[in-house]
N, C-alpha and C positions, 0 to 999 in steps of 0.2 A: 514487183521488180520490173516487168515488160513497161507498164507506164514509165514509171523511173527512166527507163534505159530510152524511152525516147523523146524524155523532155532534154535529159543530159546525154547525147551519143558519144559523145569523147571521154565522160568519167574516165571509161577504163584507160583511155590514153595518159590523162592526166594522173591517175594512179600509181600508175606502170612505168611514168619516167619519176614520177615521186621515190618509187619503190628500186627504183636504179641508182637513183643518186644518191639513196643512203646506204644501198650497197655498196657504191665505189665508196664512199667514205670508209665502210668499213672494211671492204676487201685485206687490206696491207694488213691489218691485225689478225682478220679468220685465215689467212695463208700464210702465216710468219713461216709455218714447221711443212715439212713435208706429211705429215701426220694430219696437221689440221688442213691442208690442203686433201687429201685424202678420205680425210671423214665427211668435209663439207661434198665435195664429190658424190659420196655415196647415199648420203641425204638427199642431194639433188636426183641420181638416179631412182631414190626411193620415191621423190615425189612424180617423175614421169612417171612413173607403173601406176603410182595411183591415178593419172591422169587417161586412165582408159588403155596402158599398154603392159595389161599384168606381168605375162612371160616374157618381155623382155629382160636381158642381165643386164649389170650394170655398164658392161663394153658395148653392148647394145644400145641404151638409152643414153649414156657417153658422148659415144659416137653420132648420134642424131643430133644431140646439142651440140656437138662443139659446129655441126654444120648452120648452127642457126645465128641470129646478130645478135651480138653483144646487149642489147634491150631484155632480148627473149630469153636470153643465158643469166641474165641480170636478176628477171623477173621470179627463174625456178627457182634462185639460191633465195630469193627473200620470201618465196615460199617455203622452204627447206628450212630456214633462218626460223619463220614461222612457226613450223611444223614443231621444231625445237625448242620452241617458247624463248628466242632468243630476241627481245628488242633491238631499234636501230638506237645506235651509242650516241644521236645525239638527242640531249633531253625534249621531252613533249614529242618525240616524232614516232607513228606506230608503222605498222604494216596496212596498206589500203589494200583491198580487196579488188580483185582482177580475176576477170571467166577465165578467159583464155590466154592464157603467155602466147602461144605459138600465132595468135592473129596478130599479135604487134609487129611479128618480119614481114607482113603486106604493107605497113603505113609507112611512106616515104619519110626518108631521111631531114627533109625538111621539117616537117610537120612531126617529128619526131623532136627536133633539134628547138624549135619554136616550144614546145610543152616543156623541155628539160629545161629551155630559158627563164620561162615562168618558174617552174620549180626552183632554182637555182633561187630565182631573184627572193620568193616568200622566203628559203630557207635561212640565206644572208640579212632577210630583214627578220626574222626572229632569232637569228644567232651570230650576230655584225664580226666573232670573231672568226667563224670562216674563213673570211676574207680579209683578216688580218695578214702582216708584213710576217708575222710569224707562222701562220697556216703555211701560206708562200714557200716562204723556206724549208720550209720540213716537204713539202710536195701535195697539201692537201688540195684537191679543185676540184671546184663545184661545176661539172660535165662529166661526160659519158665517153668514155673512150671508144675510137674507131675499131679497134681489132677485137672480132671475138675470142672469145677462154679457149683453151685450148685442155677441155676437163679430163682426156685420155693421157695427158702427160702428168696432171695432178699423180691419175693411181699409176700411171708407168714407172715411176722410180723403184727400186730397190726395196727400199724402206716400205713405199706405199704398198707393193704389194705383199711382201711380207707381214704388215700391217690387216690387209682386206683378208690374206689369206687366214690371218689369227683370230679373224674377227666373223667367218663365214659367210662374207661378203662373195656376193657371186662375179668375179671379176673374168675369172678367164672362160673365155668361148670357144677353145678349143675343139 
């Protein structure tokens, strides 16, 4: 894998905005309920701990993401997405393999934005309705939104944590 990594140094870039953009595709569906915003959440918290920060809780590992960029935040849910055995909803497309989520909030926004172009454009050219008049309309786009998640207000509702609390999810840090 070290050869690998230095014949291709950007794979993991190219991955990582691969693995963004069929998250935002799928975002609006894994967050319809306050519930499944909730559970996705706490998948992604369970994937930080595995990422070398065991004792951390879930408001803990939360909170560290929601400080990071929208890529990075992107990258743990389709690890979590993963984790779940949950494919990306559009057909032929899988989960690419990426070290490190947290290296992607050093690479510039350009060079960030340049890889998600390329991704966008293979995706459009294996699946042209995309970027149908009818995608359009309903809200579907093939980009990476500017604002990162905001994952401590997913479990802050009512519901949610009634929810984590049912489920012995380690949510509060009291």
């Amino acid at each position: 894998m070290g050869l690998f990594s230095l014949l291709f140094p950007n794979l993991d870039v190219s991955n990582a905005t691969n693995n963004a953009l069929l998250v935002e595709l799928m975002l609006p569906r894994l967050t319809e309920t306050e519930e499944e915003k909730c559970d996705l959440a706490h998948s992604v918290a369970d994937i930080y701990r595995a990422g070398g920060f065991k004792s951390s809780t879930d408001n803990q590992a939360l909170g560290q993401l929601d400080k990071q960029k929208r890529i990075v935040q992107l990258n743990f849910i389709a690890l979590a997405l993963e984790a779940r055995q949950i494919q990306p909803f559009i057909s032929g497309q899988m989960w690419m393999p990426i070290k490190n989520p947290f290296r992607l909030g050093s690479i510039t926004k350009s060079k960030i934005d340049s890889y998600v172009e390329a991704s966008a454009h293979f995706l459009a050219k294996s699946h042209p309705e995309l970027l149908s008049p009818e995608a359009k309309r309903i809200g579907i786009m093939l980009s990476i939104g500017d604002d990162p998640l905001c994952f401590m207000e997913w479990v802050g509702t009512p519901t949610a944590r009634v929810m984590s609390l049912a489920n012995g999810w380690s949510l509060i840090d009291d």
